[in-house]
N, C-alpha and C positions, 0 to 999 in steps of 0.2 A: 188915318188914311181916309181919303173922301169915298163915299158911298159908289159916284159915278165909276171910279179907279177900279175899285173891287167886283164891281158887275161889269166891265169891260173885259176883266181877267178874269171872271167866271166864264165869259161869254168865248172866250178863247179858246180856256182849256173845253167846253164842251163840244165845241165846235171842231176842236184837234181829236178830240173823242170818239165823236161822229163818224169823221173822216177816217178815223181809224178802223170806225168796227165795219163800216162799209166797203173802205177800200183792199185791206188787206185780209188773205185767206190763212194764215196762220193761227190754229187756236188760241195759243196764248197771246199772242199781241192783241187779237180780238178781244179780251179776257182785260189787259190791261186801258185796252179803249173805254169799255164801262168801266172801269174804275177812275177813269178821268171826268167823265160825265158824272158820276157820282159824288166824287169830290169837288166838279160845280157847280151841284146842286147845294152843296156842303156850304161853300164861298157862298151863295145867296140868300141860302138860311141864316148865315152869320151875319150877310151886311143888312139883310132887313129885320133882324132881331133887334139893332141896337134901335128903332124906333118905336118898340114896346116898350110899354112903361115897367114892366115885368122884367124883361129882356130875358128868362128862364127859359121859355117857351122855344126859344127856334135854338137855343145852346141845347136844348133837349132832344128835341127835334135834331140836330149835328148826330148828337151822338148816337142817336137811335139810329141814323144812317150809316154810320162810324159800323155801329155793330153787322150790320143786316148786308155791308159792304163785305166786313169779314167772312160771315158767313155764305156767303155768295163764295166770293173767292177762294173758299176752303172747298167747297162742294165741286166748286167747278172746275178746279183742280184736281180732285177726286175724278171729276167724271175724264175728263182729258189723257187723265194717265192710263185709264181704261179701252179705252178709247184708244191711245199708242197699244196698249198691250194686246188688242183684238187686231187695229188694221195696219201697224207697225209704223204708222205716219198722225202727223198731227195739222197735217195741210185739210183745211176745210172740203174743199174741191176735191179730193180724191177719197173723200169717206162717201160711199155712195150707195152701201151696202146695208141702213139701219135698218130695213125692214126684213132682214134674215135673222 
């Protein structure tokens, strides 16, 4: 697959990403918007790895993202449920109360 394909489709998903975590007030679909910008960050580490004469470095690079993705989305999960369990809602907009 050509380099330009794969950063056109990187440049998509991050940009449906974007528009995700901006547009909509719901925890978790915010939650999955950075996981779409994440995994095009992912798509352009991959297509400009294969121009290292290495090519280890940016697959490494992936997977270090891979992980620190997971780890995000475990915590932040974590904190979300929390979050329902104190204000009974997971609507961005109607949590207004963190300072108590």
């Amino acid at each position: 697959m050509e380099t330009s394909t794969i950063l056109i489709v990187a440049a998509l998903l991050f940009s449906i990403g974007l528009a995700v975590v901006v547009v909509k007030r719901h925890a978790i679909v915010v939650l999955m918007g950075v996981e779409l910008m994440l995994n095009a960050a992912n798509l352009n580490l991959v297509a400009f790895s294969q121009y290292d004469p290495d090519r280890l470095q940016g697959q490494m690079m992936t997977l270090f993202v891979l992980v620190v993705a997971a780890a995000e989305a475990a915590v932040a999960l974590a904190i979300v449920l929390q979050v329902y369990r104190h204000f009974r809602t997971v609507q961005l907009d109607e949590i207004n109360e963190l300072n108590n």
